[in-house]
Each structure stands twice: as structure tokens, then as C-alpha cells.
C-alpha positions as CSV (number, residue, x, y, z in Angstrom):
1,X,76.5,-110.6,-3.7
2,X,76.2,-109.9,-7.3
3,X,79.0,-111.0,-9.5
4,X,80.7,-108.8,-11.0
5,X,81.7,-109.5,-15.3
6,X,85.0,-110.4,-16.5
7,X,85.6,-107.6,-19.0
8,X,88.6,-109.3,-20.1
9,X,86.5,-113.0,-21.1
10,X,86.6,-113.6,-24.4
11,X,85.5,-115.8,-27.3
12,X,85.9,-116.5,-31.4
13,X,84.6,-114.1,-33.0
14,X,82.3,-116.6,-35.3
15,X,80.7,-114.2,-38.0
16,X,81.3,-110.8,-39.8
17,X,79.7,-108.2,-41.9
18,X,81.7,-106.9,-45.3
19,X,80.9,-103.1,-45.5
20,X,82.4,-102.6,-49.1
21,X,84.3,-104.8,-51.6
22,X,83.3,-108.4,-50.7
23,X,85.1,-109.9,-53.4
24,X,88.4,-109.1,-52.0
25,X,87.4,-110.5,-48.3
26,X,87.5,-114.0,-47.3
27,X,86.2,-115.6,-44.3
28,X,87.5,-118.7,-43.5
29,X,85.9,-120.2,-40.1
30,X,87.0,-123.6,-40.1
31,X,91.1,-122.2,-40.3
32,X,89.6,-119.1,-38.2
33,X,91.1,-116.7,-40.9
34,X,89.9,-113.7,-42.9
35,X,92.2,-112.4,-45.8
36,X,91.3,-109.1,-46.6
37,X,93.2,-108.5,-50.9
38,X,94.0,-104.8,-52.1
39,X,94.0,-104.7,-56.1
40,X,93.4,-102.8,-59.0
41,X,89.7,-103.5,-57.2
42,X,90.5,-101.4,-54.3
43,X,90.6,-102.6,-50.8
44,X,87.8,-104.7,-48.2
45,X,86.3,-103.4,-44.7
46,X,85.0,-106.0,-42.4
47,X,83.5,-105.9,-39.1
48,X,81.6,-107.2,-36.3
49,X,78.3,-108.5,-36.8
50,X,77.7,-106.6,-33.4
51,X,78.9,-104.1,-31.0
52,X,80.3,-103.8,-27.2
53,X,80.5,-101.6,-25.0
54,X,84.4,-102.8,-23.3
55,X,86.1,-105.6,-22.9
56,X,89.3,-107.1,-24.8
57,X,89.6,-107.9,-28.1
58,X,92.3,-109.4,-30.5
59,X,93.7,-111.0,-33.3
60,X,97.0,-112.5,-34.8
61,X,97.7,-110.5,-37.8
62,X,100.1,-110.4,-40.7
63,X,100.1,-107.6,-43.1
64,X,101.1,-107.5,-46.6
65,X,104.8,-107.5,-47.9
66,X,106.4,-105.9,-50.5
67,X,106.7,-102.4,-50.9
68,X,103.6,-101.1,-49.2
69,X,103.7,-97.7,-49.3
70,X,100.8,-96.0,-49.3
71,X,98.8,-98.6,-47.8
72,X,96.8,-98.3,-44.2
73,X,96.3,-102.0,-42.7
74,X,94.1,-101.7,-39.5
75,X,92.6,-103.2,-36.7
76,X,90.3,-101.1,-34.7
77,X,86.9,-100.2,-32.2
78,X,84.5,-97.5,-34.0
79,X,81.0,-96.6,-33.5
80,X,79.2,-97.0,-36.6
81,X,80.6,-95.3,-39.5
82,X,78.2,-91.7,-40.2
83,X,79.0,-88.1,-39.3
84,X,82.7,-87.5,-37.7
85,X,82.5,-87.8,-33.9
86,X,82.5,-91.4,-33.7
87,X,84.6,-92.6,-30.7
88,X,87.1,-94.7,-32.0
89,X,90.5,-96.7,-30.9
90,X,93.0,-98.1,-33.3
91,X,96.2,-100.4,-34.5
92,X,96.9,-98.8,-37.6
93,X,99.8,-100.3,-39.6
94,X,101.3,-97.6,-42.2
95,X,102.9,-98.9,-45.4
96,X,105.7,-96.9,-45.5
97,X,107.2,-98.7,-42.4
98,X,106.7,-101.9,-41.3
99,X,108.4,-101.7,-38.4
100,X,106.3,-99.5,-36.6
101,X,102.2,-99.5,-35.6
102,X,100.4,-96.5,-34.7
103,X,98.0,-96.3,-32.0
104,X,95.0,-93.7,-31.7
105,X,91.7,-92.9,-30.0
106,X,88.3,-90.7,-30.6
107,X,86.4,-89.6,-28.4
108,X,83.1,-87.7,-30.2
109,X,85.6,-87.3,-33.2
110,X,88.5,-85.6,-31.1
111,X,91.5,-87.6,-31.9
112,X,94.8,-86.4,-32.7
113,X,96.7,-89.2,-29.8
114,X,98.5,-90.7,-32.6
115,X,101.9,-92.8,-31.2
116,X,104.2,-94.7,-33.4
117,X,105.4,-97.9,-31.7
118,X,109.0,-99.7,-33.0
119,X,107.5,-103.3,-33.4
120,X,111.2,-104.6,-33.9
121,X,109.6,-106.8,-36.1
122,X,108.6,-106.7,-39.9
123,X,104.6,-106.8,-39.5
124,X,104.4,-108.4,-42.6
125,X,107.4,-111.6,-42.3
126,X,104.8,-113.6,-39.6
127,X,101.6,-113.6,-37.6
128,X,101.9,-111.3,-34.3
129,X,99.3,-110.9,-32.0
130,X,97.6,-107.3,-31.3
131,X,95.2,-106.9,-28.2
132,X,93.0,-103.8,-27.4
133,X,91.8,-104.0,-23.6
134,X,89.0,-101.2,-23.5
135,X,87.7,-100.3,-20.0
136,X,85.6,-97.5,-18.9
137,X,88.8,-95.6,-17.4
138,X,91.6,-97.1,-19.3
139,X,92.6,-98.0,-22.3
140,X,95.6,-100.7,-23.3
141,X,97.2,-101.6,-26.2
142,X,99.2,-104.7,-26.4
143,X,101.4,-106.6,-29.0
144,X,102.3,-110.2,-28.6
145,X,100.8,-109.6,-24.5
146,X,103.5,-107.3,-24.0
147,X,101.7,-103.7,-23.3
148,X,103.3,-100.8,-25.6
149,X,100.8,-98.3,-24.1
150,X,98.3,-97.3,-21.6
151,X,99.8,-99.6,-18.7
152,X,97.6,-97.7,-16.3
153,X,95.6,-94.9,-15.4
154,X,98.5,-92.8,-14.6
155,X,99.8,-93.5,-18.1
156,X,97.0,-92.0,-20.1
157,X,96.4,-89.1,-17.5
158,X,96.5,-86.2,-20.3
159,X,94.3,-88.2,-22.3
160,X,91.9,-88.9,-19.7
161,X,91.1,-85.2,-19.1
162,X,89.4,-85.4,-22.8
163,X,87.4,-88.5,-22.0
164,X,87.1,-91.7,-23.1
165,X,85.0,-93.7,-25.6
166,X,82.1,-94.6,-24.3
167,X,79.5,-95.4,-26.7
168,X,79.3,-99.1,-27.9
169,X,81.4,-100.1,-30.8
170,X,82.0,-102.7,-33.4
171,X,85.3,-104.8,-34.2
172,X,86.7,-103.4,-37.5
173,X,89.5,-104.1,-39.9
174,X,90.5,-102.9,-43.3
175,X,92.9,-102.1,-46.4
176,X,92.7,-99.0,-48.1
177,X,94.8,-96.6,-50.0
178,X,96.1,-93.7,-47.7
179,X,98.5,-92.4,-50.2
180,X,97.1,-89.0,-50.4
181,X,96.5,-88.5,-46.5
182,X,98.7,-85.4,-45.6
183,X,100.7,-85.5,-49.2
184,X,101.6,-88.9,-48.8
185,X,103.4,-87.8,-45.5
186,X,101.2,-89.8,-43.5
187,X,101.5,-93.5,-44.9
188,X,103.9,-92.6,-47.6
189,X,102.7,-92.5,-51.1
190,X,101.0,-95.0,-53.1
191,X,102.9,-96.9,-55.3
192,X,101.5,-100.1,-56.1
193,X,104.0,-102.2,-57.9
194,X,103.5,-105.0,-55.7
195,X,99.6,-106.2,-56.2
196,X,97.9,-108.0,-54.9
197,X,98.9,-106.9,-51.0
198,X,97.0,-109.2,-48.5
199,X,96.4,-109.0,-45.4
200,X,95.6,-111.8,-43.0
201,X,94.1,-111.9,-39.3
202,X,93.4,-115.2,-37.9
203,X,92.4,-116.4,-34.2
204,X,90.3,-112.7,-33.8
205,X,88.6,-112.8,-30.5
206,X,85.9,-110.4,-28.9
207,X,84.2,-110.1,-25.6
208,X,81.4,-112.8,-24.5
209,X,78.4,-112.3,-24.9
């Protein structure tokens, strides 16, 4: 009998790729930490050095304090960055709360399944862990292993009727300005009298090879 994989298997996620801004990322491998600094500079987008196709991935993660509004901390799946129908699914942390996540998905660029999750937390007081579990027919978002979405197929029935992402993805994570998305409706608007903001992830795990 063939065996069948263990989607859900995971493992360190040992190296990473800086798409923009270098200077203001740090990878620290022996503390298993990256450190991602939003200055006068601008902010830092690193990713995985490759892609997969499912399985489960997280990473503890504390995002910067002060008054962050403005800012767009995130932790998400996307096909390589290019034209607009990447298929894509996120933890997006929005300065002007820190209180809350938001939780998304592309399919061929369709999006537009944003939720806003009361953490009951301030993201940016300690390290809290954040899990994607990415399967062919289901998707599941979890903080600290409690799920806050997508329990089951039933859950994401609407959703399901547009498709899923399919097409293989890397790990990314970044800190940019999102002051002007929407008016500053989105994220609030930028106000910067706190820099440098940092943003830490630590312990990030991907699927196995």
C-alpha cells in the first residue's frame, strides 16, 4: 500500500531570501529569529528560499509597539510576486489595532475574504504563535493552536465555490507602509513617531521536504 504524506509534518525553516531592503532584515539561525526594522529606510520582505504546494506552516511572532498606525505586519503563502492573480493566503496584522489580525485568500487574484479576528491580546506585548494549515480543500487559520477560522469544509463553503489556491507558493513575511491603502481607512494612517518599529518571528516552520 502506498503511504500516504503527512501534510501537516513540519520542519525549521533553515534559510531565506530578502526580496528588498536587506539592511533592515536580520536572520538569526542559531536563536531561530528574523527581525524584520521599518525606518526612515522603509520596510524588509523575506521569504522562502522555495515553494510548496500545502502543508502547515508557522511561526511565533511579535509585532512592533508603539503607535503603529499605518503599518501592515504580515505573515503569508503567495505565488511569486508578478502580474495580479497570484493565489495567495494571509495573517495580516494592521497598525491601527493591535488587537485584531486579518485573514485573507487569492485565488488567480480574486480576493476580497478579508475577516478581522479579536486576538484578545496586544500582538505586539509578547510572542504568539500563528499557524496556516493549507490543504487542497480546506484552508485553517490558527493562533496559539486554537483555530479562529476555517475549522472545516463546511466552514468555508461560500468560499469554496470560488476555488482554492492551488499553485505552489512561497513562505513570506513583511513590513511596509499601508497608510494610504483605502485613505488610510484600511490600516489607519501613517504616522511614524515611533521608529524604528520591529518586527520579530522566531521558531518559523514549513512543510518537509
Amino acid at each position: 500500500m502506498e503511504k500516504v504524506p503527512d501534510l501537516h509534518k513540519t520542519e525549521e525553516l533553515s534559510a531565506i531570501a530578502v526580496d528588498y531592503c536587506p539592511e533592515v532584515c536580520q536572520h538569526f539561525p542559531e536563536q531561530r529569529e528574523i527581525s524584520v526594522t521599518f525606518d526612515e529606510r522603509g520596510g524588509a520582505r523575506w521569504r522562502s528560499t522555495r515553494r510548496f504546494s500545502s502543508g502547515t506552516f508557522s511561526a511565533k511572532i511579535k509585532t512592533p509597539s508603539g503607535n503603529t498606525s499605518g503599518l501592515n505586519s504580515s505573515f503569508y503563502l503567495s505565488t511569486l510576486e508578478g502580474p495580479r492573480d497570484q493565489d495567495e493566503i494571509d495573517f495580516e496584522f494592521l497598525g491601527k489595532d493591535k488587537g485584531t489580525v486579518q485573514t485573507n485568500f487569492y485565488t488567480h487574484g480574486t480576493g476580497g475574504r478579508e475577516v478581522i479576528h479579536d486576538l484578545g491580546f496586544d500582538s505586539s506585548q509578547e510572542f504568539h504563535e500563528y499557524t496556516i494549515k493549507w490543504e487542497p480543500d480546506r484552508i485553517e487559520w490558527l493562533v496559539d493552536g486554537k483555530s479562529i477560522r476555517g475549522a472545516g469544509e463546511e466552514a468555508l463553503k461560500e468560499e469554496e465555490d470560488e476555488g482554492f489556491p492551488t499553485r505552489p507558493c512561497f513562505l513570506y513575511a513583511s513590513v511596509w507602509n499601508a497608510g494610504e491603502v483605502n485613505e488610510g481607512l484600511w490600516a489607519g494612517p501613517y504616522i511614524g513617531c515611533d521608529v524604528p518599529y520591529v518586527c520579530v518571528y522566531k521558531d518559523v516552520f514549513v512543510p518537509c521536504h
